[in-house]
C-alpha positions as CSV (number, residue, x, y, z in Angstrom):
1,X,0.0,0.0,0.0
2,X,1.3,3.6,-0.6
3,X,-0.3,6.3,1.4
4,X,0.5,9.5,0.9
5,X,0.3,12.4,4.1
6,X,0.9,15.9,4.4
7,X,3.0,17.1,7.0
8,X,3.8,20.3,8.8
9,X,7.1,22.2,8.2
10,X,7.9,20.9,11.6
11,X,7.3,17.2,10.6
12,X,8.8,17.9,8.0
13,X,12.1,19.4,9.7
14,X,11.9,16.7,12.0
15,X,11.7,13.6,9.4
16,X,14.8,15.6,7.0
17,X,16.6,15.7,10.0
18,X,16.4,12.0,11.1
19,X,17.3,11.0,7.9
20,X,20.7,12.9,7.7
21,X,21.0,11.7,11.5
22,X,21.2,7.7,10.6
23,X,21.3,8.1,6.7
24,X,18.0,6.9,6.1
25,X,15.5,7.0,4.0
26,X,12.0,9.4,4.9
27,X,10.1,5.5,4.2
28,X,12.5,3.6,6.3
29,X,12.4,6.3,9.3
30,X,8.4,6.1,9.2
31,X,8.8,2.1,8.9
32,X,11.0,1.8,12.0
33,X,9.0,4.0,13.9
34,X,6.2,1.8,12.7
35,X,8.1,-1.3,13.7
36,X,8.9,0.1,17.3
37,X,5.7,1.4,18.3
38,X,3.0,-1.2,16.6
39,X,3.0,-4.2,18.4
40,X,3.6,-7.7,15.9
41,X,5.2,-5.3,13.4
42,X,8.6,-5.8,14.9
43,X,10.6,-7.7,12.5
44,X,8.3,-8.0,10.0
45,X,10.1,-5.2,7.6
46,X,13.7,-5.2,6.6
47,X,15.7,-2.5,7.8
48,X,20.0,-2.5,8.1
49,X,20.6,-4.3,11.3
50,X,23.1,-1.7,12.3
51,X,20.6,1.0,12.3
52,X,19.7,2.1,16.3
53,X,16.3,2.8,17.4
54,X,15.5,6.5,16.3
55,X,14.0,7.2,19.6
56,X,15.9,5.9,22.9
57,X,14.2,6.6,25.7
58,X,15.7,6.5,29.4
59,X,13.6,5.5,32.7
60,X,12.1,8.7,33.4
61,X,11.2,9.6,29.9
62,X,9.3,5.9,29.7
63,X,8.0,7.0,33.4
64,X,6.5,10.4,31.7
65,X,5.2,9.1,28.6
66,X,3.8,6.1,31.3
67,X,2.1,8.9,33.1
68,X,0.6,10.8,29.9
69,X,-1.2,7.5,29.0
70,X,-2.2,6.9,31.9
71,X,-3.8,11.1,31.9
72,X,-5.2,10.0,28.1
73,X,-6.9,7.0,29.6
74,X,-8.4,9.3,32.4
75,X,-9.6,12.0,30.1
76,X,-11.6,9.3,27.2
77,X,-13.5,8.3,30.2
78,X,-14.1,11.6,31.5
79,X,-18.2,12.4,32.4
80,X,-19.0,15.8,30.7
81,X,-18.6,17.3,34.2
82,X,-15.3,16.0,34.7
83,X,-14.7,17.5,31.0
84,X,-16.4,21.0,31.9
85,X,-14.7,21.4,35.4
86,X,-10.9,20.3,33.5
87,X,-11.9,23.1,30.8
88,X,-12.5,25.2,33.1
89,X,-9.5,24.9,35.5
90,X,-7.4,24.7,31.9
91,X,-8.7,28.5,31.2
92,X,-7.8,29.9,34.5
93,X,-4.2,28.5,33.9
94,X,-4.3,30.4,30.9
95,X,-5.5,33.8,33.0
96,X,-3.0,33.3,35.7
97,X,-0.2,32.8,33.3
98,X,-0.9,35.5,31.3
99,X,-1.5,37.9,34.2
100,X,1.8,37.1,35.3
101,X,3.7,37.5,32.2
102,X,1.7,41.1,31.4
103,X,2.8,42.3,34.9
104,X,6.2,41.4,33.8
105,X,6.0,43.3,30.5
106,X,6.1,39.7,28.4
107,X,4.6,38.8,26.1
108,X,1.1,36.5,26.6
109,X,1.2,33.3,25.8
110,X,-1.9,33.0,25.3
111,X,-3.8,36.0,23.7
């Protein structure tokens, strides 16, 4: 299958710059990633047995992506009132981090 998809010029920066990293192709940097994160897959494509995983991860970067799963989990199960009152508290982070960057002359973050 061929699929074709658009990416952003960040993507885009990102996937040029992993390819001049381990002198890959953009196809073979989407199929390891596809082998490393799809369970099954592993194995199943060739790819030069040299070539290390494009994304090592240490404990407490496994620990943190553990954790924002975990948060994702939380939030697909979320009532609408769990939603409303997470909206809410998310919009008066906004205010207070705003209020403290205009009394500091900054720029807001979030206009």
């Amino acid at each position: 299958m061929t699929l074709t998809i658009e990416l952003t010029p960040q993507e885009e920066a990102w996937i040029n710059a992993q390819t001049r990293q381990h002198g890959l192709s953009p196809a073979e940097i989407v199929r390891q990633l596809m082998d490393e994160r799809i369970p099954g897959l592993n194995g199943t494509h060739t790819a030069p047995s040299e070539t290390k995983p494009i994304i090592e991860l240490d404990a407490k970067q496994r620990a943190a992506i553990a954790y924002l799963d975990a948060r994702i989990k939380e939030g697909e199960n979320a009532t609408p009132e769990e939603v409303r009152q997470a909206t809410e508290e998310f919009e008066e982070l906004k205010r207070n981090l705003n209020a403290n960057r205009a009394a500091t002359g900054e720029r807001l973050v979030f206009p």
